[in-house]
N, C-alpha and C positions, 0 to 999 in steps of 0.2 A: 459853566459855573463850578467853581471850584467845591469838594465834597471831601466829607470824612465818612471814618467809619461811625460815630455816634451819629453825623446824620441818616445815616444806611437805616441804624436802628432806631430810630427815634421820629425821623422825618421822613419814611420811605417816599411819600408822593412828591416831596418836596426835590429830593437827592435822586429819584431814582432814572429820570429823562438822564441829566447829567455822566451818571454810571454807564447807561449803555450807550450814549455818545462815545464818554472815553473805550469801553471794552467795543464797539464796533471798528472805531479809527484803529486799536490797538490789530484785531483781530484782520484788521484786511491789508494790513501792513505785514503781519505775519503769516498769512496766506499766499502772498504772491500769487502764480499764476490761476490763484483759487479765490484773489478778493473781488472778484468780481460776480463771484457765484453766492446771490442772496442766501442758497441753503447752508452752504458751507459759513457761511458769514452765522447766521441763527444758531449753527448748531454751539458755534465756540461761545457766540454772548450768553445760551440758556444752557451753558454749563457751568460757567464761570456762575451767575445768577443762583441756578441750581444749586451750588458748593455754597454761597452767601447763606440762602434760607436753609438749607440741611444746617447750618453751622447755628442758627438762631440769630444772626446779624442783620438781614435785612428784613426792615419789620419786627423784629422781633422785639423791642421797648424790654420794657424791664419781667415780663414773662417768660423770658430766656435768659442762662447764667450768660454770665459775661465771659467772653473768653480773650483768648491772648489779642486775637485783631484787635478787640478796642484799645487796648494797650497801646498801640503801635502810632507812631506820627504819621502827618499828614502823609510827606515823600514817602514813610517806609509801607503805608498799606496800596499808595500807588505801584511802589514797587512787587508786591504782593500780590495785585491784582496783574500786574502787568506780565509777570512771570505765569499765571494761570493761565492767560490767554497762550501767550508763548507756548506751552507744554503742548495745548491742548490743539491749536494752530497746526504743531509737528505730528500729531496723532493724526489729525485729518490727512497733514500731505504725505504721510506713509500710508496712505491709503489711496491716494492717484500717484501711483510713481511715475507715469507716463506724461503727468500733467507739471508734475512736482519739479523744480529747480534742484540740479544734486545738493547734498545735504553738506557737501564740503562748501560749497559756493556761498550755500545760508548759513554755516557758522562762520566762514570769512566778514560775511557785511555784517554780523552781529558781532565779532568783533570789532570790525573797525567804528560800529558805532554805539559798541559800548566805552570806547575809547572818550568818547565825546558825552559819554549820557549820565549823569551823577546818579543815575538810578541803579545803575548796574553796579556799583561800586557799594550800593546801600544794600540791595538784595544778596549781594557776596556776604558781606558784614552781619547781615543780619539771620542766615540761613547755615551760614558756614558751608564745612565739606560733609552736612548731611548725609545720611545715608539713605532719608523721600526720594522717590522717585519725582515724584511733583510736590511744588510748595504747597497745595491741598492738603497732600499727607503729611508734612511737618504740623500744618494747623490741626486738624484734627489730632492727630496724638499730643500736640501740646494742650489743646482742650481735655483731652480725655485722663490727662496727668492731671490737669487743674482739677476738673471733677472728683478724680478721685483723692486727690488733698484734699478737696471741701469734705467730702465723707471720707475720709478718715477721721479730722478734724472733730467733724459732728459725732463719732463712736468715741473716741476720747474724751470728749467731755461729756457723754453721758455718765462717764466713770465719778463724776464728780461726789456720786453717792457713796462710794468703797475711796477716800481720801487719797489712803496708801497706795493702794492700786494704783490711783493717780499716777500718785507722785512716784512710784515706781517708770511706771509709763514716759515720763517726762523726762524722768532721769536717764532711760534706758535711749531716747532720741538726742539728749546731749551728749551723752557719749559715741553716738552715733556720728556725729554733728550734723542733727536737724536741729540746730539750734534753733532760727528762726521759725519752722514750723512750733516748737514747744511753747516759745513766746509768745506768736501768737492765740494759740489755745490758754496759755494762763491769761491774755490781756481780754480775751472772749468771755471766759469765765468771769475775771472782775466787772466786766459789765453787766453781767449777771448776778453782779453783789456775790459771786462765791469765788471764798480765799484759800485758790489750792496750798498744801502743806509747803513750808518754806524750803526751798534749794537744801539749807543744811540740816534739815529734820531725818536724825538717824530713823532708819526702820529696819526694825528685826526683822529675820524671817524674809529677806527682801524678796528672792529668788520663788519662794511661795506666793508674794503678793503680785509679783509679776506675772507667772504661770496662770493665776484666776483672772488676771487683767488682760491677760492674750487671748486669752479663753472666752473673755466676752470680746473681745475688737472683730477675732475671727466671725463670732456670730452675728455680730452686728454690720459687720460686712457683707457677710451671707445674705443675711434677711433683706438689704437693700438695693439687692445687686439684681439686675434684670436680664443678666444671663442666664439663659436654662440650663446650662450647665451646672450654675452655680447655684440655683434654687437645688435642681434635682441633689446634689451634693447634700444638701441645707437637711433637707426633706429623710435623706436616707440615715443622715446622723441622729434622726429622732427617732431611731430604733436600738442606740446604742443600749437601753436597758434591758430591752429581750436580748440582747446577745449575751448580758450576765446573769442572767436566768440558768434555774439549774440545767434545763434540758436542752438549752439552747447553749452552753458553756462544753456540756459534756460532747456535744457534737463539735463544737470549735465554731459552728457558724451558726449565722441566722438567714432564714428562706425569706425574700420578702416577695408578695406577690405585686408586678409592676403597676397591675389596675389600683392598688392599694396606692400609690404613688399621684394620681390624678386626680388632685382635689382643688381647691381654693383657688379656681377658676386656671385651672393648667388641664390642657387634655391630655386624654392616651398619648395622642399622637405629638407635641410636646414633649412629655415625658420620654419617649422614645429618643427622642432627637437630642433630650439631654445626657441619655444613655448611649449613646452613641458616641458623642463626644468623653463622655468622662473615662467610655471603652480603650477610645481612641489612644488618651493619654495615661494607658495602662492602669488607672484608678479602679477600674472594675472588672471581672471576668464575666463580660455578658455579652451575648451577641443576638445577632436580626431574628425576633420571631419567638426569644424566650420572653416565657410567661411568668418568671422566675426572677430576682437577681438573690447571688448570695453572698453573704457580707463576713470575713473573718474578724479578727481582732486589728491586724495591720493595717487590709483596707481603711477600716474603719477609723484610723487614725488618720490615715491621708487624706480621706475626703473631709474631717473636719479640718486639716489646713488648709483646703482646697478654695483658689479664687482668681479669677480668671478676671484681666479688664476687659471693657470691651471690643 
């Protein structure tokens, strides 16, 4: 029985026999001297399966964002699915090379019958010359780009309060050419009944309304993000005011003790691990074991632009 990806997520029980028929047939076709091996066979379909539900696709209904597979036609998520198995098929037989067919012999029969297969023609098209390793990883990062459009999205228009700001913002993405992204954020807003400033509304002072409007995206990026890198970042810029303190100025830095860092349900151990990373990418001069971090003026510039996807 033929299946989509909205059936995946919307009618798992209905779609989901179907799915591993096809991802079984696929997988023991691309196993060779391995499709005969029930494990080998399991381990390719509850990968492939496993990559679906990590993604919020199968089952996942409308409790999950949507990501680019639902997007995709019938043929191109078979293609999709078909190339999963493939990756993950060649993972296994590098791992019985005694068992395995050489790997020149299984890219000849894969050409000669992608010659014949309109799928492989779709999968070219639709992946390009990627730089994934597997079409897994193209989906996931094209997810992870969508996501983070959706929140940007959602930090720009909370600016709807500061007009200017706005419209600074919007402005600053069409000259960018995120045309489309701006448009959709004013067409968001009007169905909110709010009418950002018009395209040709001079505003003084632009450069100022922009700098306060960055200033809150950065944070509002921050606060949402569920990197501990990115919290811990978040967390240490809330110390910016003792570092213009007089006794904290004359020194040049600010001491912060790291236990002070472990609050609002983040551990020690947490907090370490986001310290570790932010070390990592030269943002902080801390290392394993201090009880300490200490923060200049510089620093303390970079970690407020600081944002990591995930």
């Amino acid at each position: 029985m033929p299946f989509t990806a909205r059936d995946l997520r919307y009618e798992p029980e209905k779609s989901f026999p179907a799915l591993e028929a096809f991802l079984r047939q696929r997988a023991q076709r691309y196993l060779g001297p391995l499709q005969y091996n029930a494990e080998e066979v399991d381990l390719v379909v509850n990968h492939v399966v496993d990559r679906l539900v990590a993604l919020g696709l199968l089952g996942g209904g409308d409790r999950q964002p949507e990501t680019v597979l639902d997007r995709l036609s019938q043929a191109q998520f078979y293609a999709f699915l078909n190339n999963c198995v493939y990756h993950k098929a060649i993972d296994r037989l590098r791992l019985h090379p005694r068992q395995a067919t050489p790997f020149s012999a299984l890219e000849e029969s894969e050409e000669r019958q992608g010659e014949a297969d309109p799928l492989s023609e779709i999968t070219t098209s639709l992946w390009g010359s990627s730089p994934f390793a597997h079409p897994e990883e193209a989906a996931l990062a094209a997810v992870t780009r969508q996501e983070l459009r959706t929140l940007l999205k959602h930090c720009i228009k909370a600016l709807a309060s500061a007009p200017r700001q706005l419209r600074a913002v919007l402005q600053e993405l069409e000259t960018l050419g995120a045309v489309d992204l701006a448009r959709e954020v004013v067409e968001e807003l009007q169905a909110m009944a709010i009418t950002p400033l018009p395209a040709e509304t001079p505003l003084a002072h632009l450069s100022q309304h922009r700098d306060h409007a960055y200033k809150k995206l950065r944070t509002c990026l921050q606060s949402q993000s569920s990197n501990l890198a990115v919290i811990v970042a978040l967390r240490l810029t809330e110390y910016e005011a003792l570092l213009s303190s007089r006794s904290n100025e004359a020194a040049g830095e600010v001491v912060i003790p790291v236990q002070d860092l472990a609050r609002k349900e983040l551990t020690l151990a947490e907090v370490q691990q986001g310290l570790r990373q932010l070390a990592f990418e030269d943002l902080l001069d801390w290392h394993e074991g201090d009880e300490v971090v200490r923060l200049d003026a510089a620093r303390l510039r970079r970690l407020t632009r600081y944002y990591r996807v995930e």
